[in-house]
C-alpha positions in Angstrom: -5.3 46.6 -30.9 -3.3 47.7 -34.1 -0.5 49.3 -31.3 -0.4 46.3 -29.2 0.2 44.2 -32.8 3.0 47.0 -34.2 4.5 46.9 -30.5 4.8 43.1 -30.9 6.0 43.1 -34.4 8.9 44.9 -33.9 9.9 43.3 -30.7 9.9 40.2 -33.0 11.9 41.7 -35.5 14.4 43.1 -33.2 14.5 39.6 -31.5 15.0 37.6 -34.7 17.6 40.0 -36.0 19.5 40.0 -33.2 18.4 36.6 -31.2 17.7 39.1 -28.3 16.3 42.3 -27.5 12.7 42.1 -27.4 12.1 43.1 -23.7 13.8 46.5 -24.9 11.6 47.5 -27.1 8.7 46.1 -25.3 9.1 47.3 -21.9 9.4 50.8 -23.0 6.4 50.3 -25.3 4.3 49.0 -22.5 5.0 51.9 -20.0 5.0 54.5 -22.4 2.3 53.8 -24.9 0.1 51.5 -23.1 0.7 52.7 -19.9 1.3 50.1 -18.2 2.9 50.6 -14.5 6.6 49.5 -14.9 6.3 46.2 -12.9 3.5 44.7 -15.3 5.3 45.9 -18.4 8.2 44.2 -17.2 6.3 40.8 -16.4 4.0 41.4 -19.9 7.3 41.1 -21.8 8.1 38.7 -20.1 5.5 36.6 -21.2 5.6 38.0 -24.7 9.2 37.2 -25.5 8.6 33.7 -24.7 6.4 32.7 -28.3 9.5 35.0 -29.8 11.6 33.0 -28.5 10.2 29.9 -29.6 10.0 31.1 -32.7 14.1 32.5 -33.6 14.9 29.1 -32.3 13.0 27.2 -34.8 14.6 29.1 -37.6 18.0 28.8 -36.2 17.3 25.3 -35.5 16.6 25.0 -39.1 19.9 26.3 -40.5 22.1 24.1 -37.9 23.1 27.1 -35.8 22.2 25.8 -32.1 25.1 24.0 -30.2 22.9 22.0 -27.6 25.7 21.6 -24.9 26.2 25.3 -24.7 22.3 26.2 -24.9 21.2 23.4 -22.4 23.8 24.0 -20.2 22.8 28.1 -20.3 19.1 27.1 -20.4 19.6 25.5 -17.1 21.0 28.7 -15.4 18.6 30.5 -17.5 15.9 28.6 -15.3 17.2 29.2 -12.0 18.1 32.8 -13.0 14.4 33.6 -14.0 12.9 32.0 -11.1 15.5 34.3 -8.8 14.8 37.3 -10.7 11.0 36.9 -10.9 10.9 36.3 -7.1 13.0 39.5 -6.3 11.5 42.1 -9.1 8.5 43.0 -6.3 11.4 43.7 -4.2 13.9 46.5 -6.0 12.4 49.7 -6.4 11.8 50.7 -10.4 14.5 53.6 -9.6 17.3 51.0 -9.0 16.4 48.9 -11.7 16.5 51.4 -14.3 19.4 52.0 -13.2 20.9 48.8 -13.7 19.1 48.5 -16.6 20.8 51.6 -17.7 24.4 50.7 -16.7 23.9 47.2 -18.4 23.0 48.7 -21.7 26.0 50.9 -21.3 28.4 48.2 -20.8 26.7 46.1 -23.2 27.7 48.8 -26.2 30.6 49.9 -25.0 31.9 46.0 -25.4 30.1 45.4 -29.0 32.3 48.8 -29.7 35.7 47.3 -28.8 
């Protein structure tokens, strides 16, 4: 109980300071300390990150910083996105999506770097 709350408190701190990130701390968390297989961490975040969510947005909300056309418009895509993604995770082996995992992450820093 008092890992699954720590695991879920700093997943919500990563989210809120960075408005994203939660899955990255949780997914690992979830395979490697609650041993979770790697498909049910991944859906278990997942489900976690949406309360997270829910709750960054009402703070942001709060202090004006949401532009609705740009978030509706990516919340749409965000939708069809998901629903793709969740029907094809059963499908890709773990391997290859570490490994895209992995190269994402790469790119992701090299970018906030230059």
């Amino acid at each position: 109980m008092i890992k699954k709350t720590i695991i879920g408190l700093l997943a919500g701190l990563i989210s809120g300071l960075f408005s994203s990130g939660g899955g990255m701390i949780l997914v690992p968390a979830f395979v490697y300390i609650l041993k979770l297989d790697e498909g049910k961490a991944r859906v278990n975040s997942v489900f976690c990150i949406l309360p997270m969510v829910i709750t960054s947005a009402f703070f942001f909300y709060k202090n004006n910083y949401i532009n609705w056309k740009i978030g509706m418009l990516c919340a749409i895509g965000g939708i069809v996105g998901g629903f793709i993604g969740a029907k094809i995770l059963n499908k890709i082996p773990d391997k290859y999506l570490k490994l895209f995992f992995l190269f994402f992450l790469i790119y992701s820093a090299i970018r906030m770097i230059i």
